[in-house]
N, C-alpha and C positions, 0 to 999 in steps of 0.2 A: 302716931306711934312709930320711933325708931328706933333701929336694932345695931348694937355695935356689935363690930368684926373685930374679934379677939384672935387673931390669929396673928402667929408670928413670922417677922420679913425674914427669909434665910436667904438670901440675894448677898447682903452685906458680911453675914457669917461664911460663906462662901468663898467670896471673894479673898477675904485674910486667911483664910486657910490653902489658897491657890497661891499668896502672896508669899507664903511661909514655910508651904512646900518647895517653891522656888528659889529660897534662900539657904532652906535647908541643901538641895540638891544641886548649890552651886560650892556652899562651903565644906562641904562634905569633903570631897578631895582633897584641899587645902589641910584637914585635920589628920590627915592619917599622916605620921611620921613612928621613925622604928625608936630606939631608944640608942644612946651613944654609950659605947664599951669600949673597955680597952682590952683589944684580948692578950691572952696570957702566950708567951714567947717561951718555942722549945726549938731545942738542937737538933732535933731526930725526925722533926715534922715532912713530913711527904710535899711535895711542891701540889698547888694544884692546877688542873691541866685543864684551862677553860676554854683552851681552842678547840672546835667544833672537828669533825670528822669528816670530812667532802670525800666523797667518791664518784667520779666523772668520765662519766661513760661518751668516747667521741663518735664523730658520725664515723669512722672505717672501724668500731668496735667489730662490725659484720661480720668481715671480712678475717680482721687480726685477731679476734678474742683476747684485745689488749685491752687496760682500761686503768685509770688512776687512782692513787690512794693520797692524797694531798697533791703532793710533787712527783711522789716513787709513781714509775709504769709495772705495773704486775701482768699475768696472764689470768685471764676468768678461773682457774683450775687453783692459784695461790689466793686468790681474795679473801674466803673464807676465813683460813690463818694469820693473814695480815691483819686485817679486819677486827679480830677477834684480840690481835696482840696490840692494838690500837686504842683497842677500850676494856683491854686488861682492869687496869686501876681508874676505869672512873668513872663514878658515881651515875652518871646519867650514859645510859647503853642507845642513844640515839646516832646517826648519820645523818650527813643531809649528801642528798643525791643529786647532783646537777649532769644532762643530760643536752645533746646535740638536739638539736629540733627534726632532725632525718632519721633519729634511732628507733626503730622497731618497738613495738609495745612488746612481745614478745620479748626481744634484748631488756629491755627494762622490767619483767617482769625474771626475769633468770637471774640476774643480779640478784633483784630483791629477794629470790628463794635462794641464794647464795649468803647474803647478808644476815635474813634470820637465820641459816645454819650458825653462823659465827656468833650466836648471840645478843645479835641488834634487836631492842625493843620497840625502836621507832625510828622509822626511814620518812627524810622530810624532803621533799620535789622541791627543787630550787627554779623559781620562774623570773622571767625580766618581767618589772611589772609595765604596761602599758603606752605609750605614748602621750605625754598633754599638749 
């Protein structure tokens, strides 16, 4: 007397579904594209300002309570209103902060409660990334 084993191999079901997830998740990227427009042209249109905002605090910041707004040297006391007439018109109320490697947590930390006075929503740490 013998007995068959009715049971089903999912070893091979498996397998095409690892195959499939794998091709899905290589094509995937490849598929996302935006759509092509032609956009509409005005006279009166605002330029827009996609240069970021640096403010650069140096190592004699300590000392001077000088510090930089791109190019311009301001004093700690003006940034605020620079700052604020800087990202007047645009859209995205971010900074990015680049900083001496000898400046003070403190000094960096009074900036950044200077800068959200002016209305910065987001102060971004400028770092050199690492050595290879």
């Amino acid at each position: 007397m013998s007995t068959s084993l009715s049971e089903i191999n999912v070893v091979p079901l498996v397998d095409v579904m690892l195959v499939l997830l794998i091709i899905f998740m290589v094509t995937a990227p490849m598929m996302q594209q935006g759509l092509q427009v032609n956009l509409p042209k005005s006279r009166r249109a605002s330029a827009v300002d996609s240069q970021p905002v640096y403010v650069t605090i140096p190592a004699t910041f300590g000392r001077t309570q000088r510090l930089q707004i791109g190019t311009d040297e301001v004093g700690i006391d003006a940034i605020a209103e620079r700052v604020k007439q800087a990202i007047a018109t645009r859209d995205d109320k971010s900074v990015f902060l680049r900083m001496d490697a000898t400046v003070t947590a403190q000094d960096i930390m009074s900036v950044t409660d200077r800068l959200k006075d002016a209305g910065v929503e987001k102060v971004g740490f400028m770092t050199q990334p690492p050595p290879r």
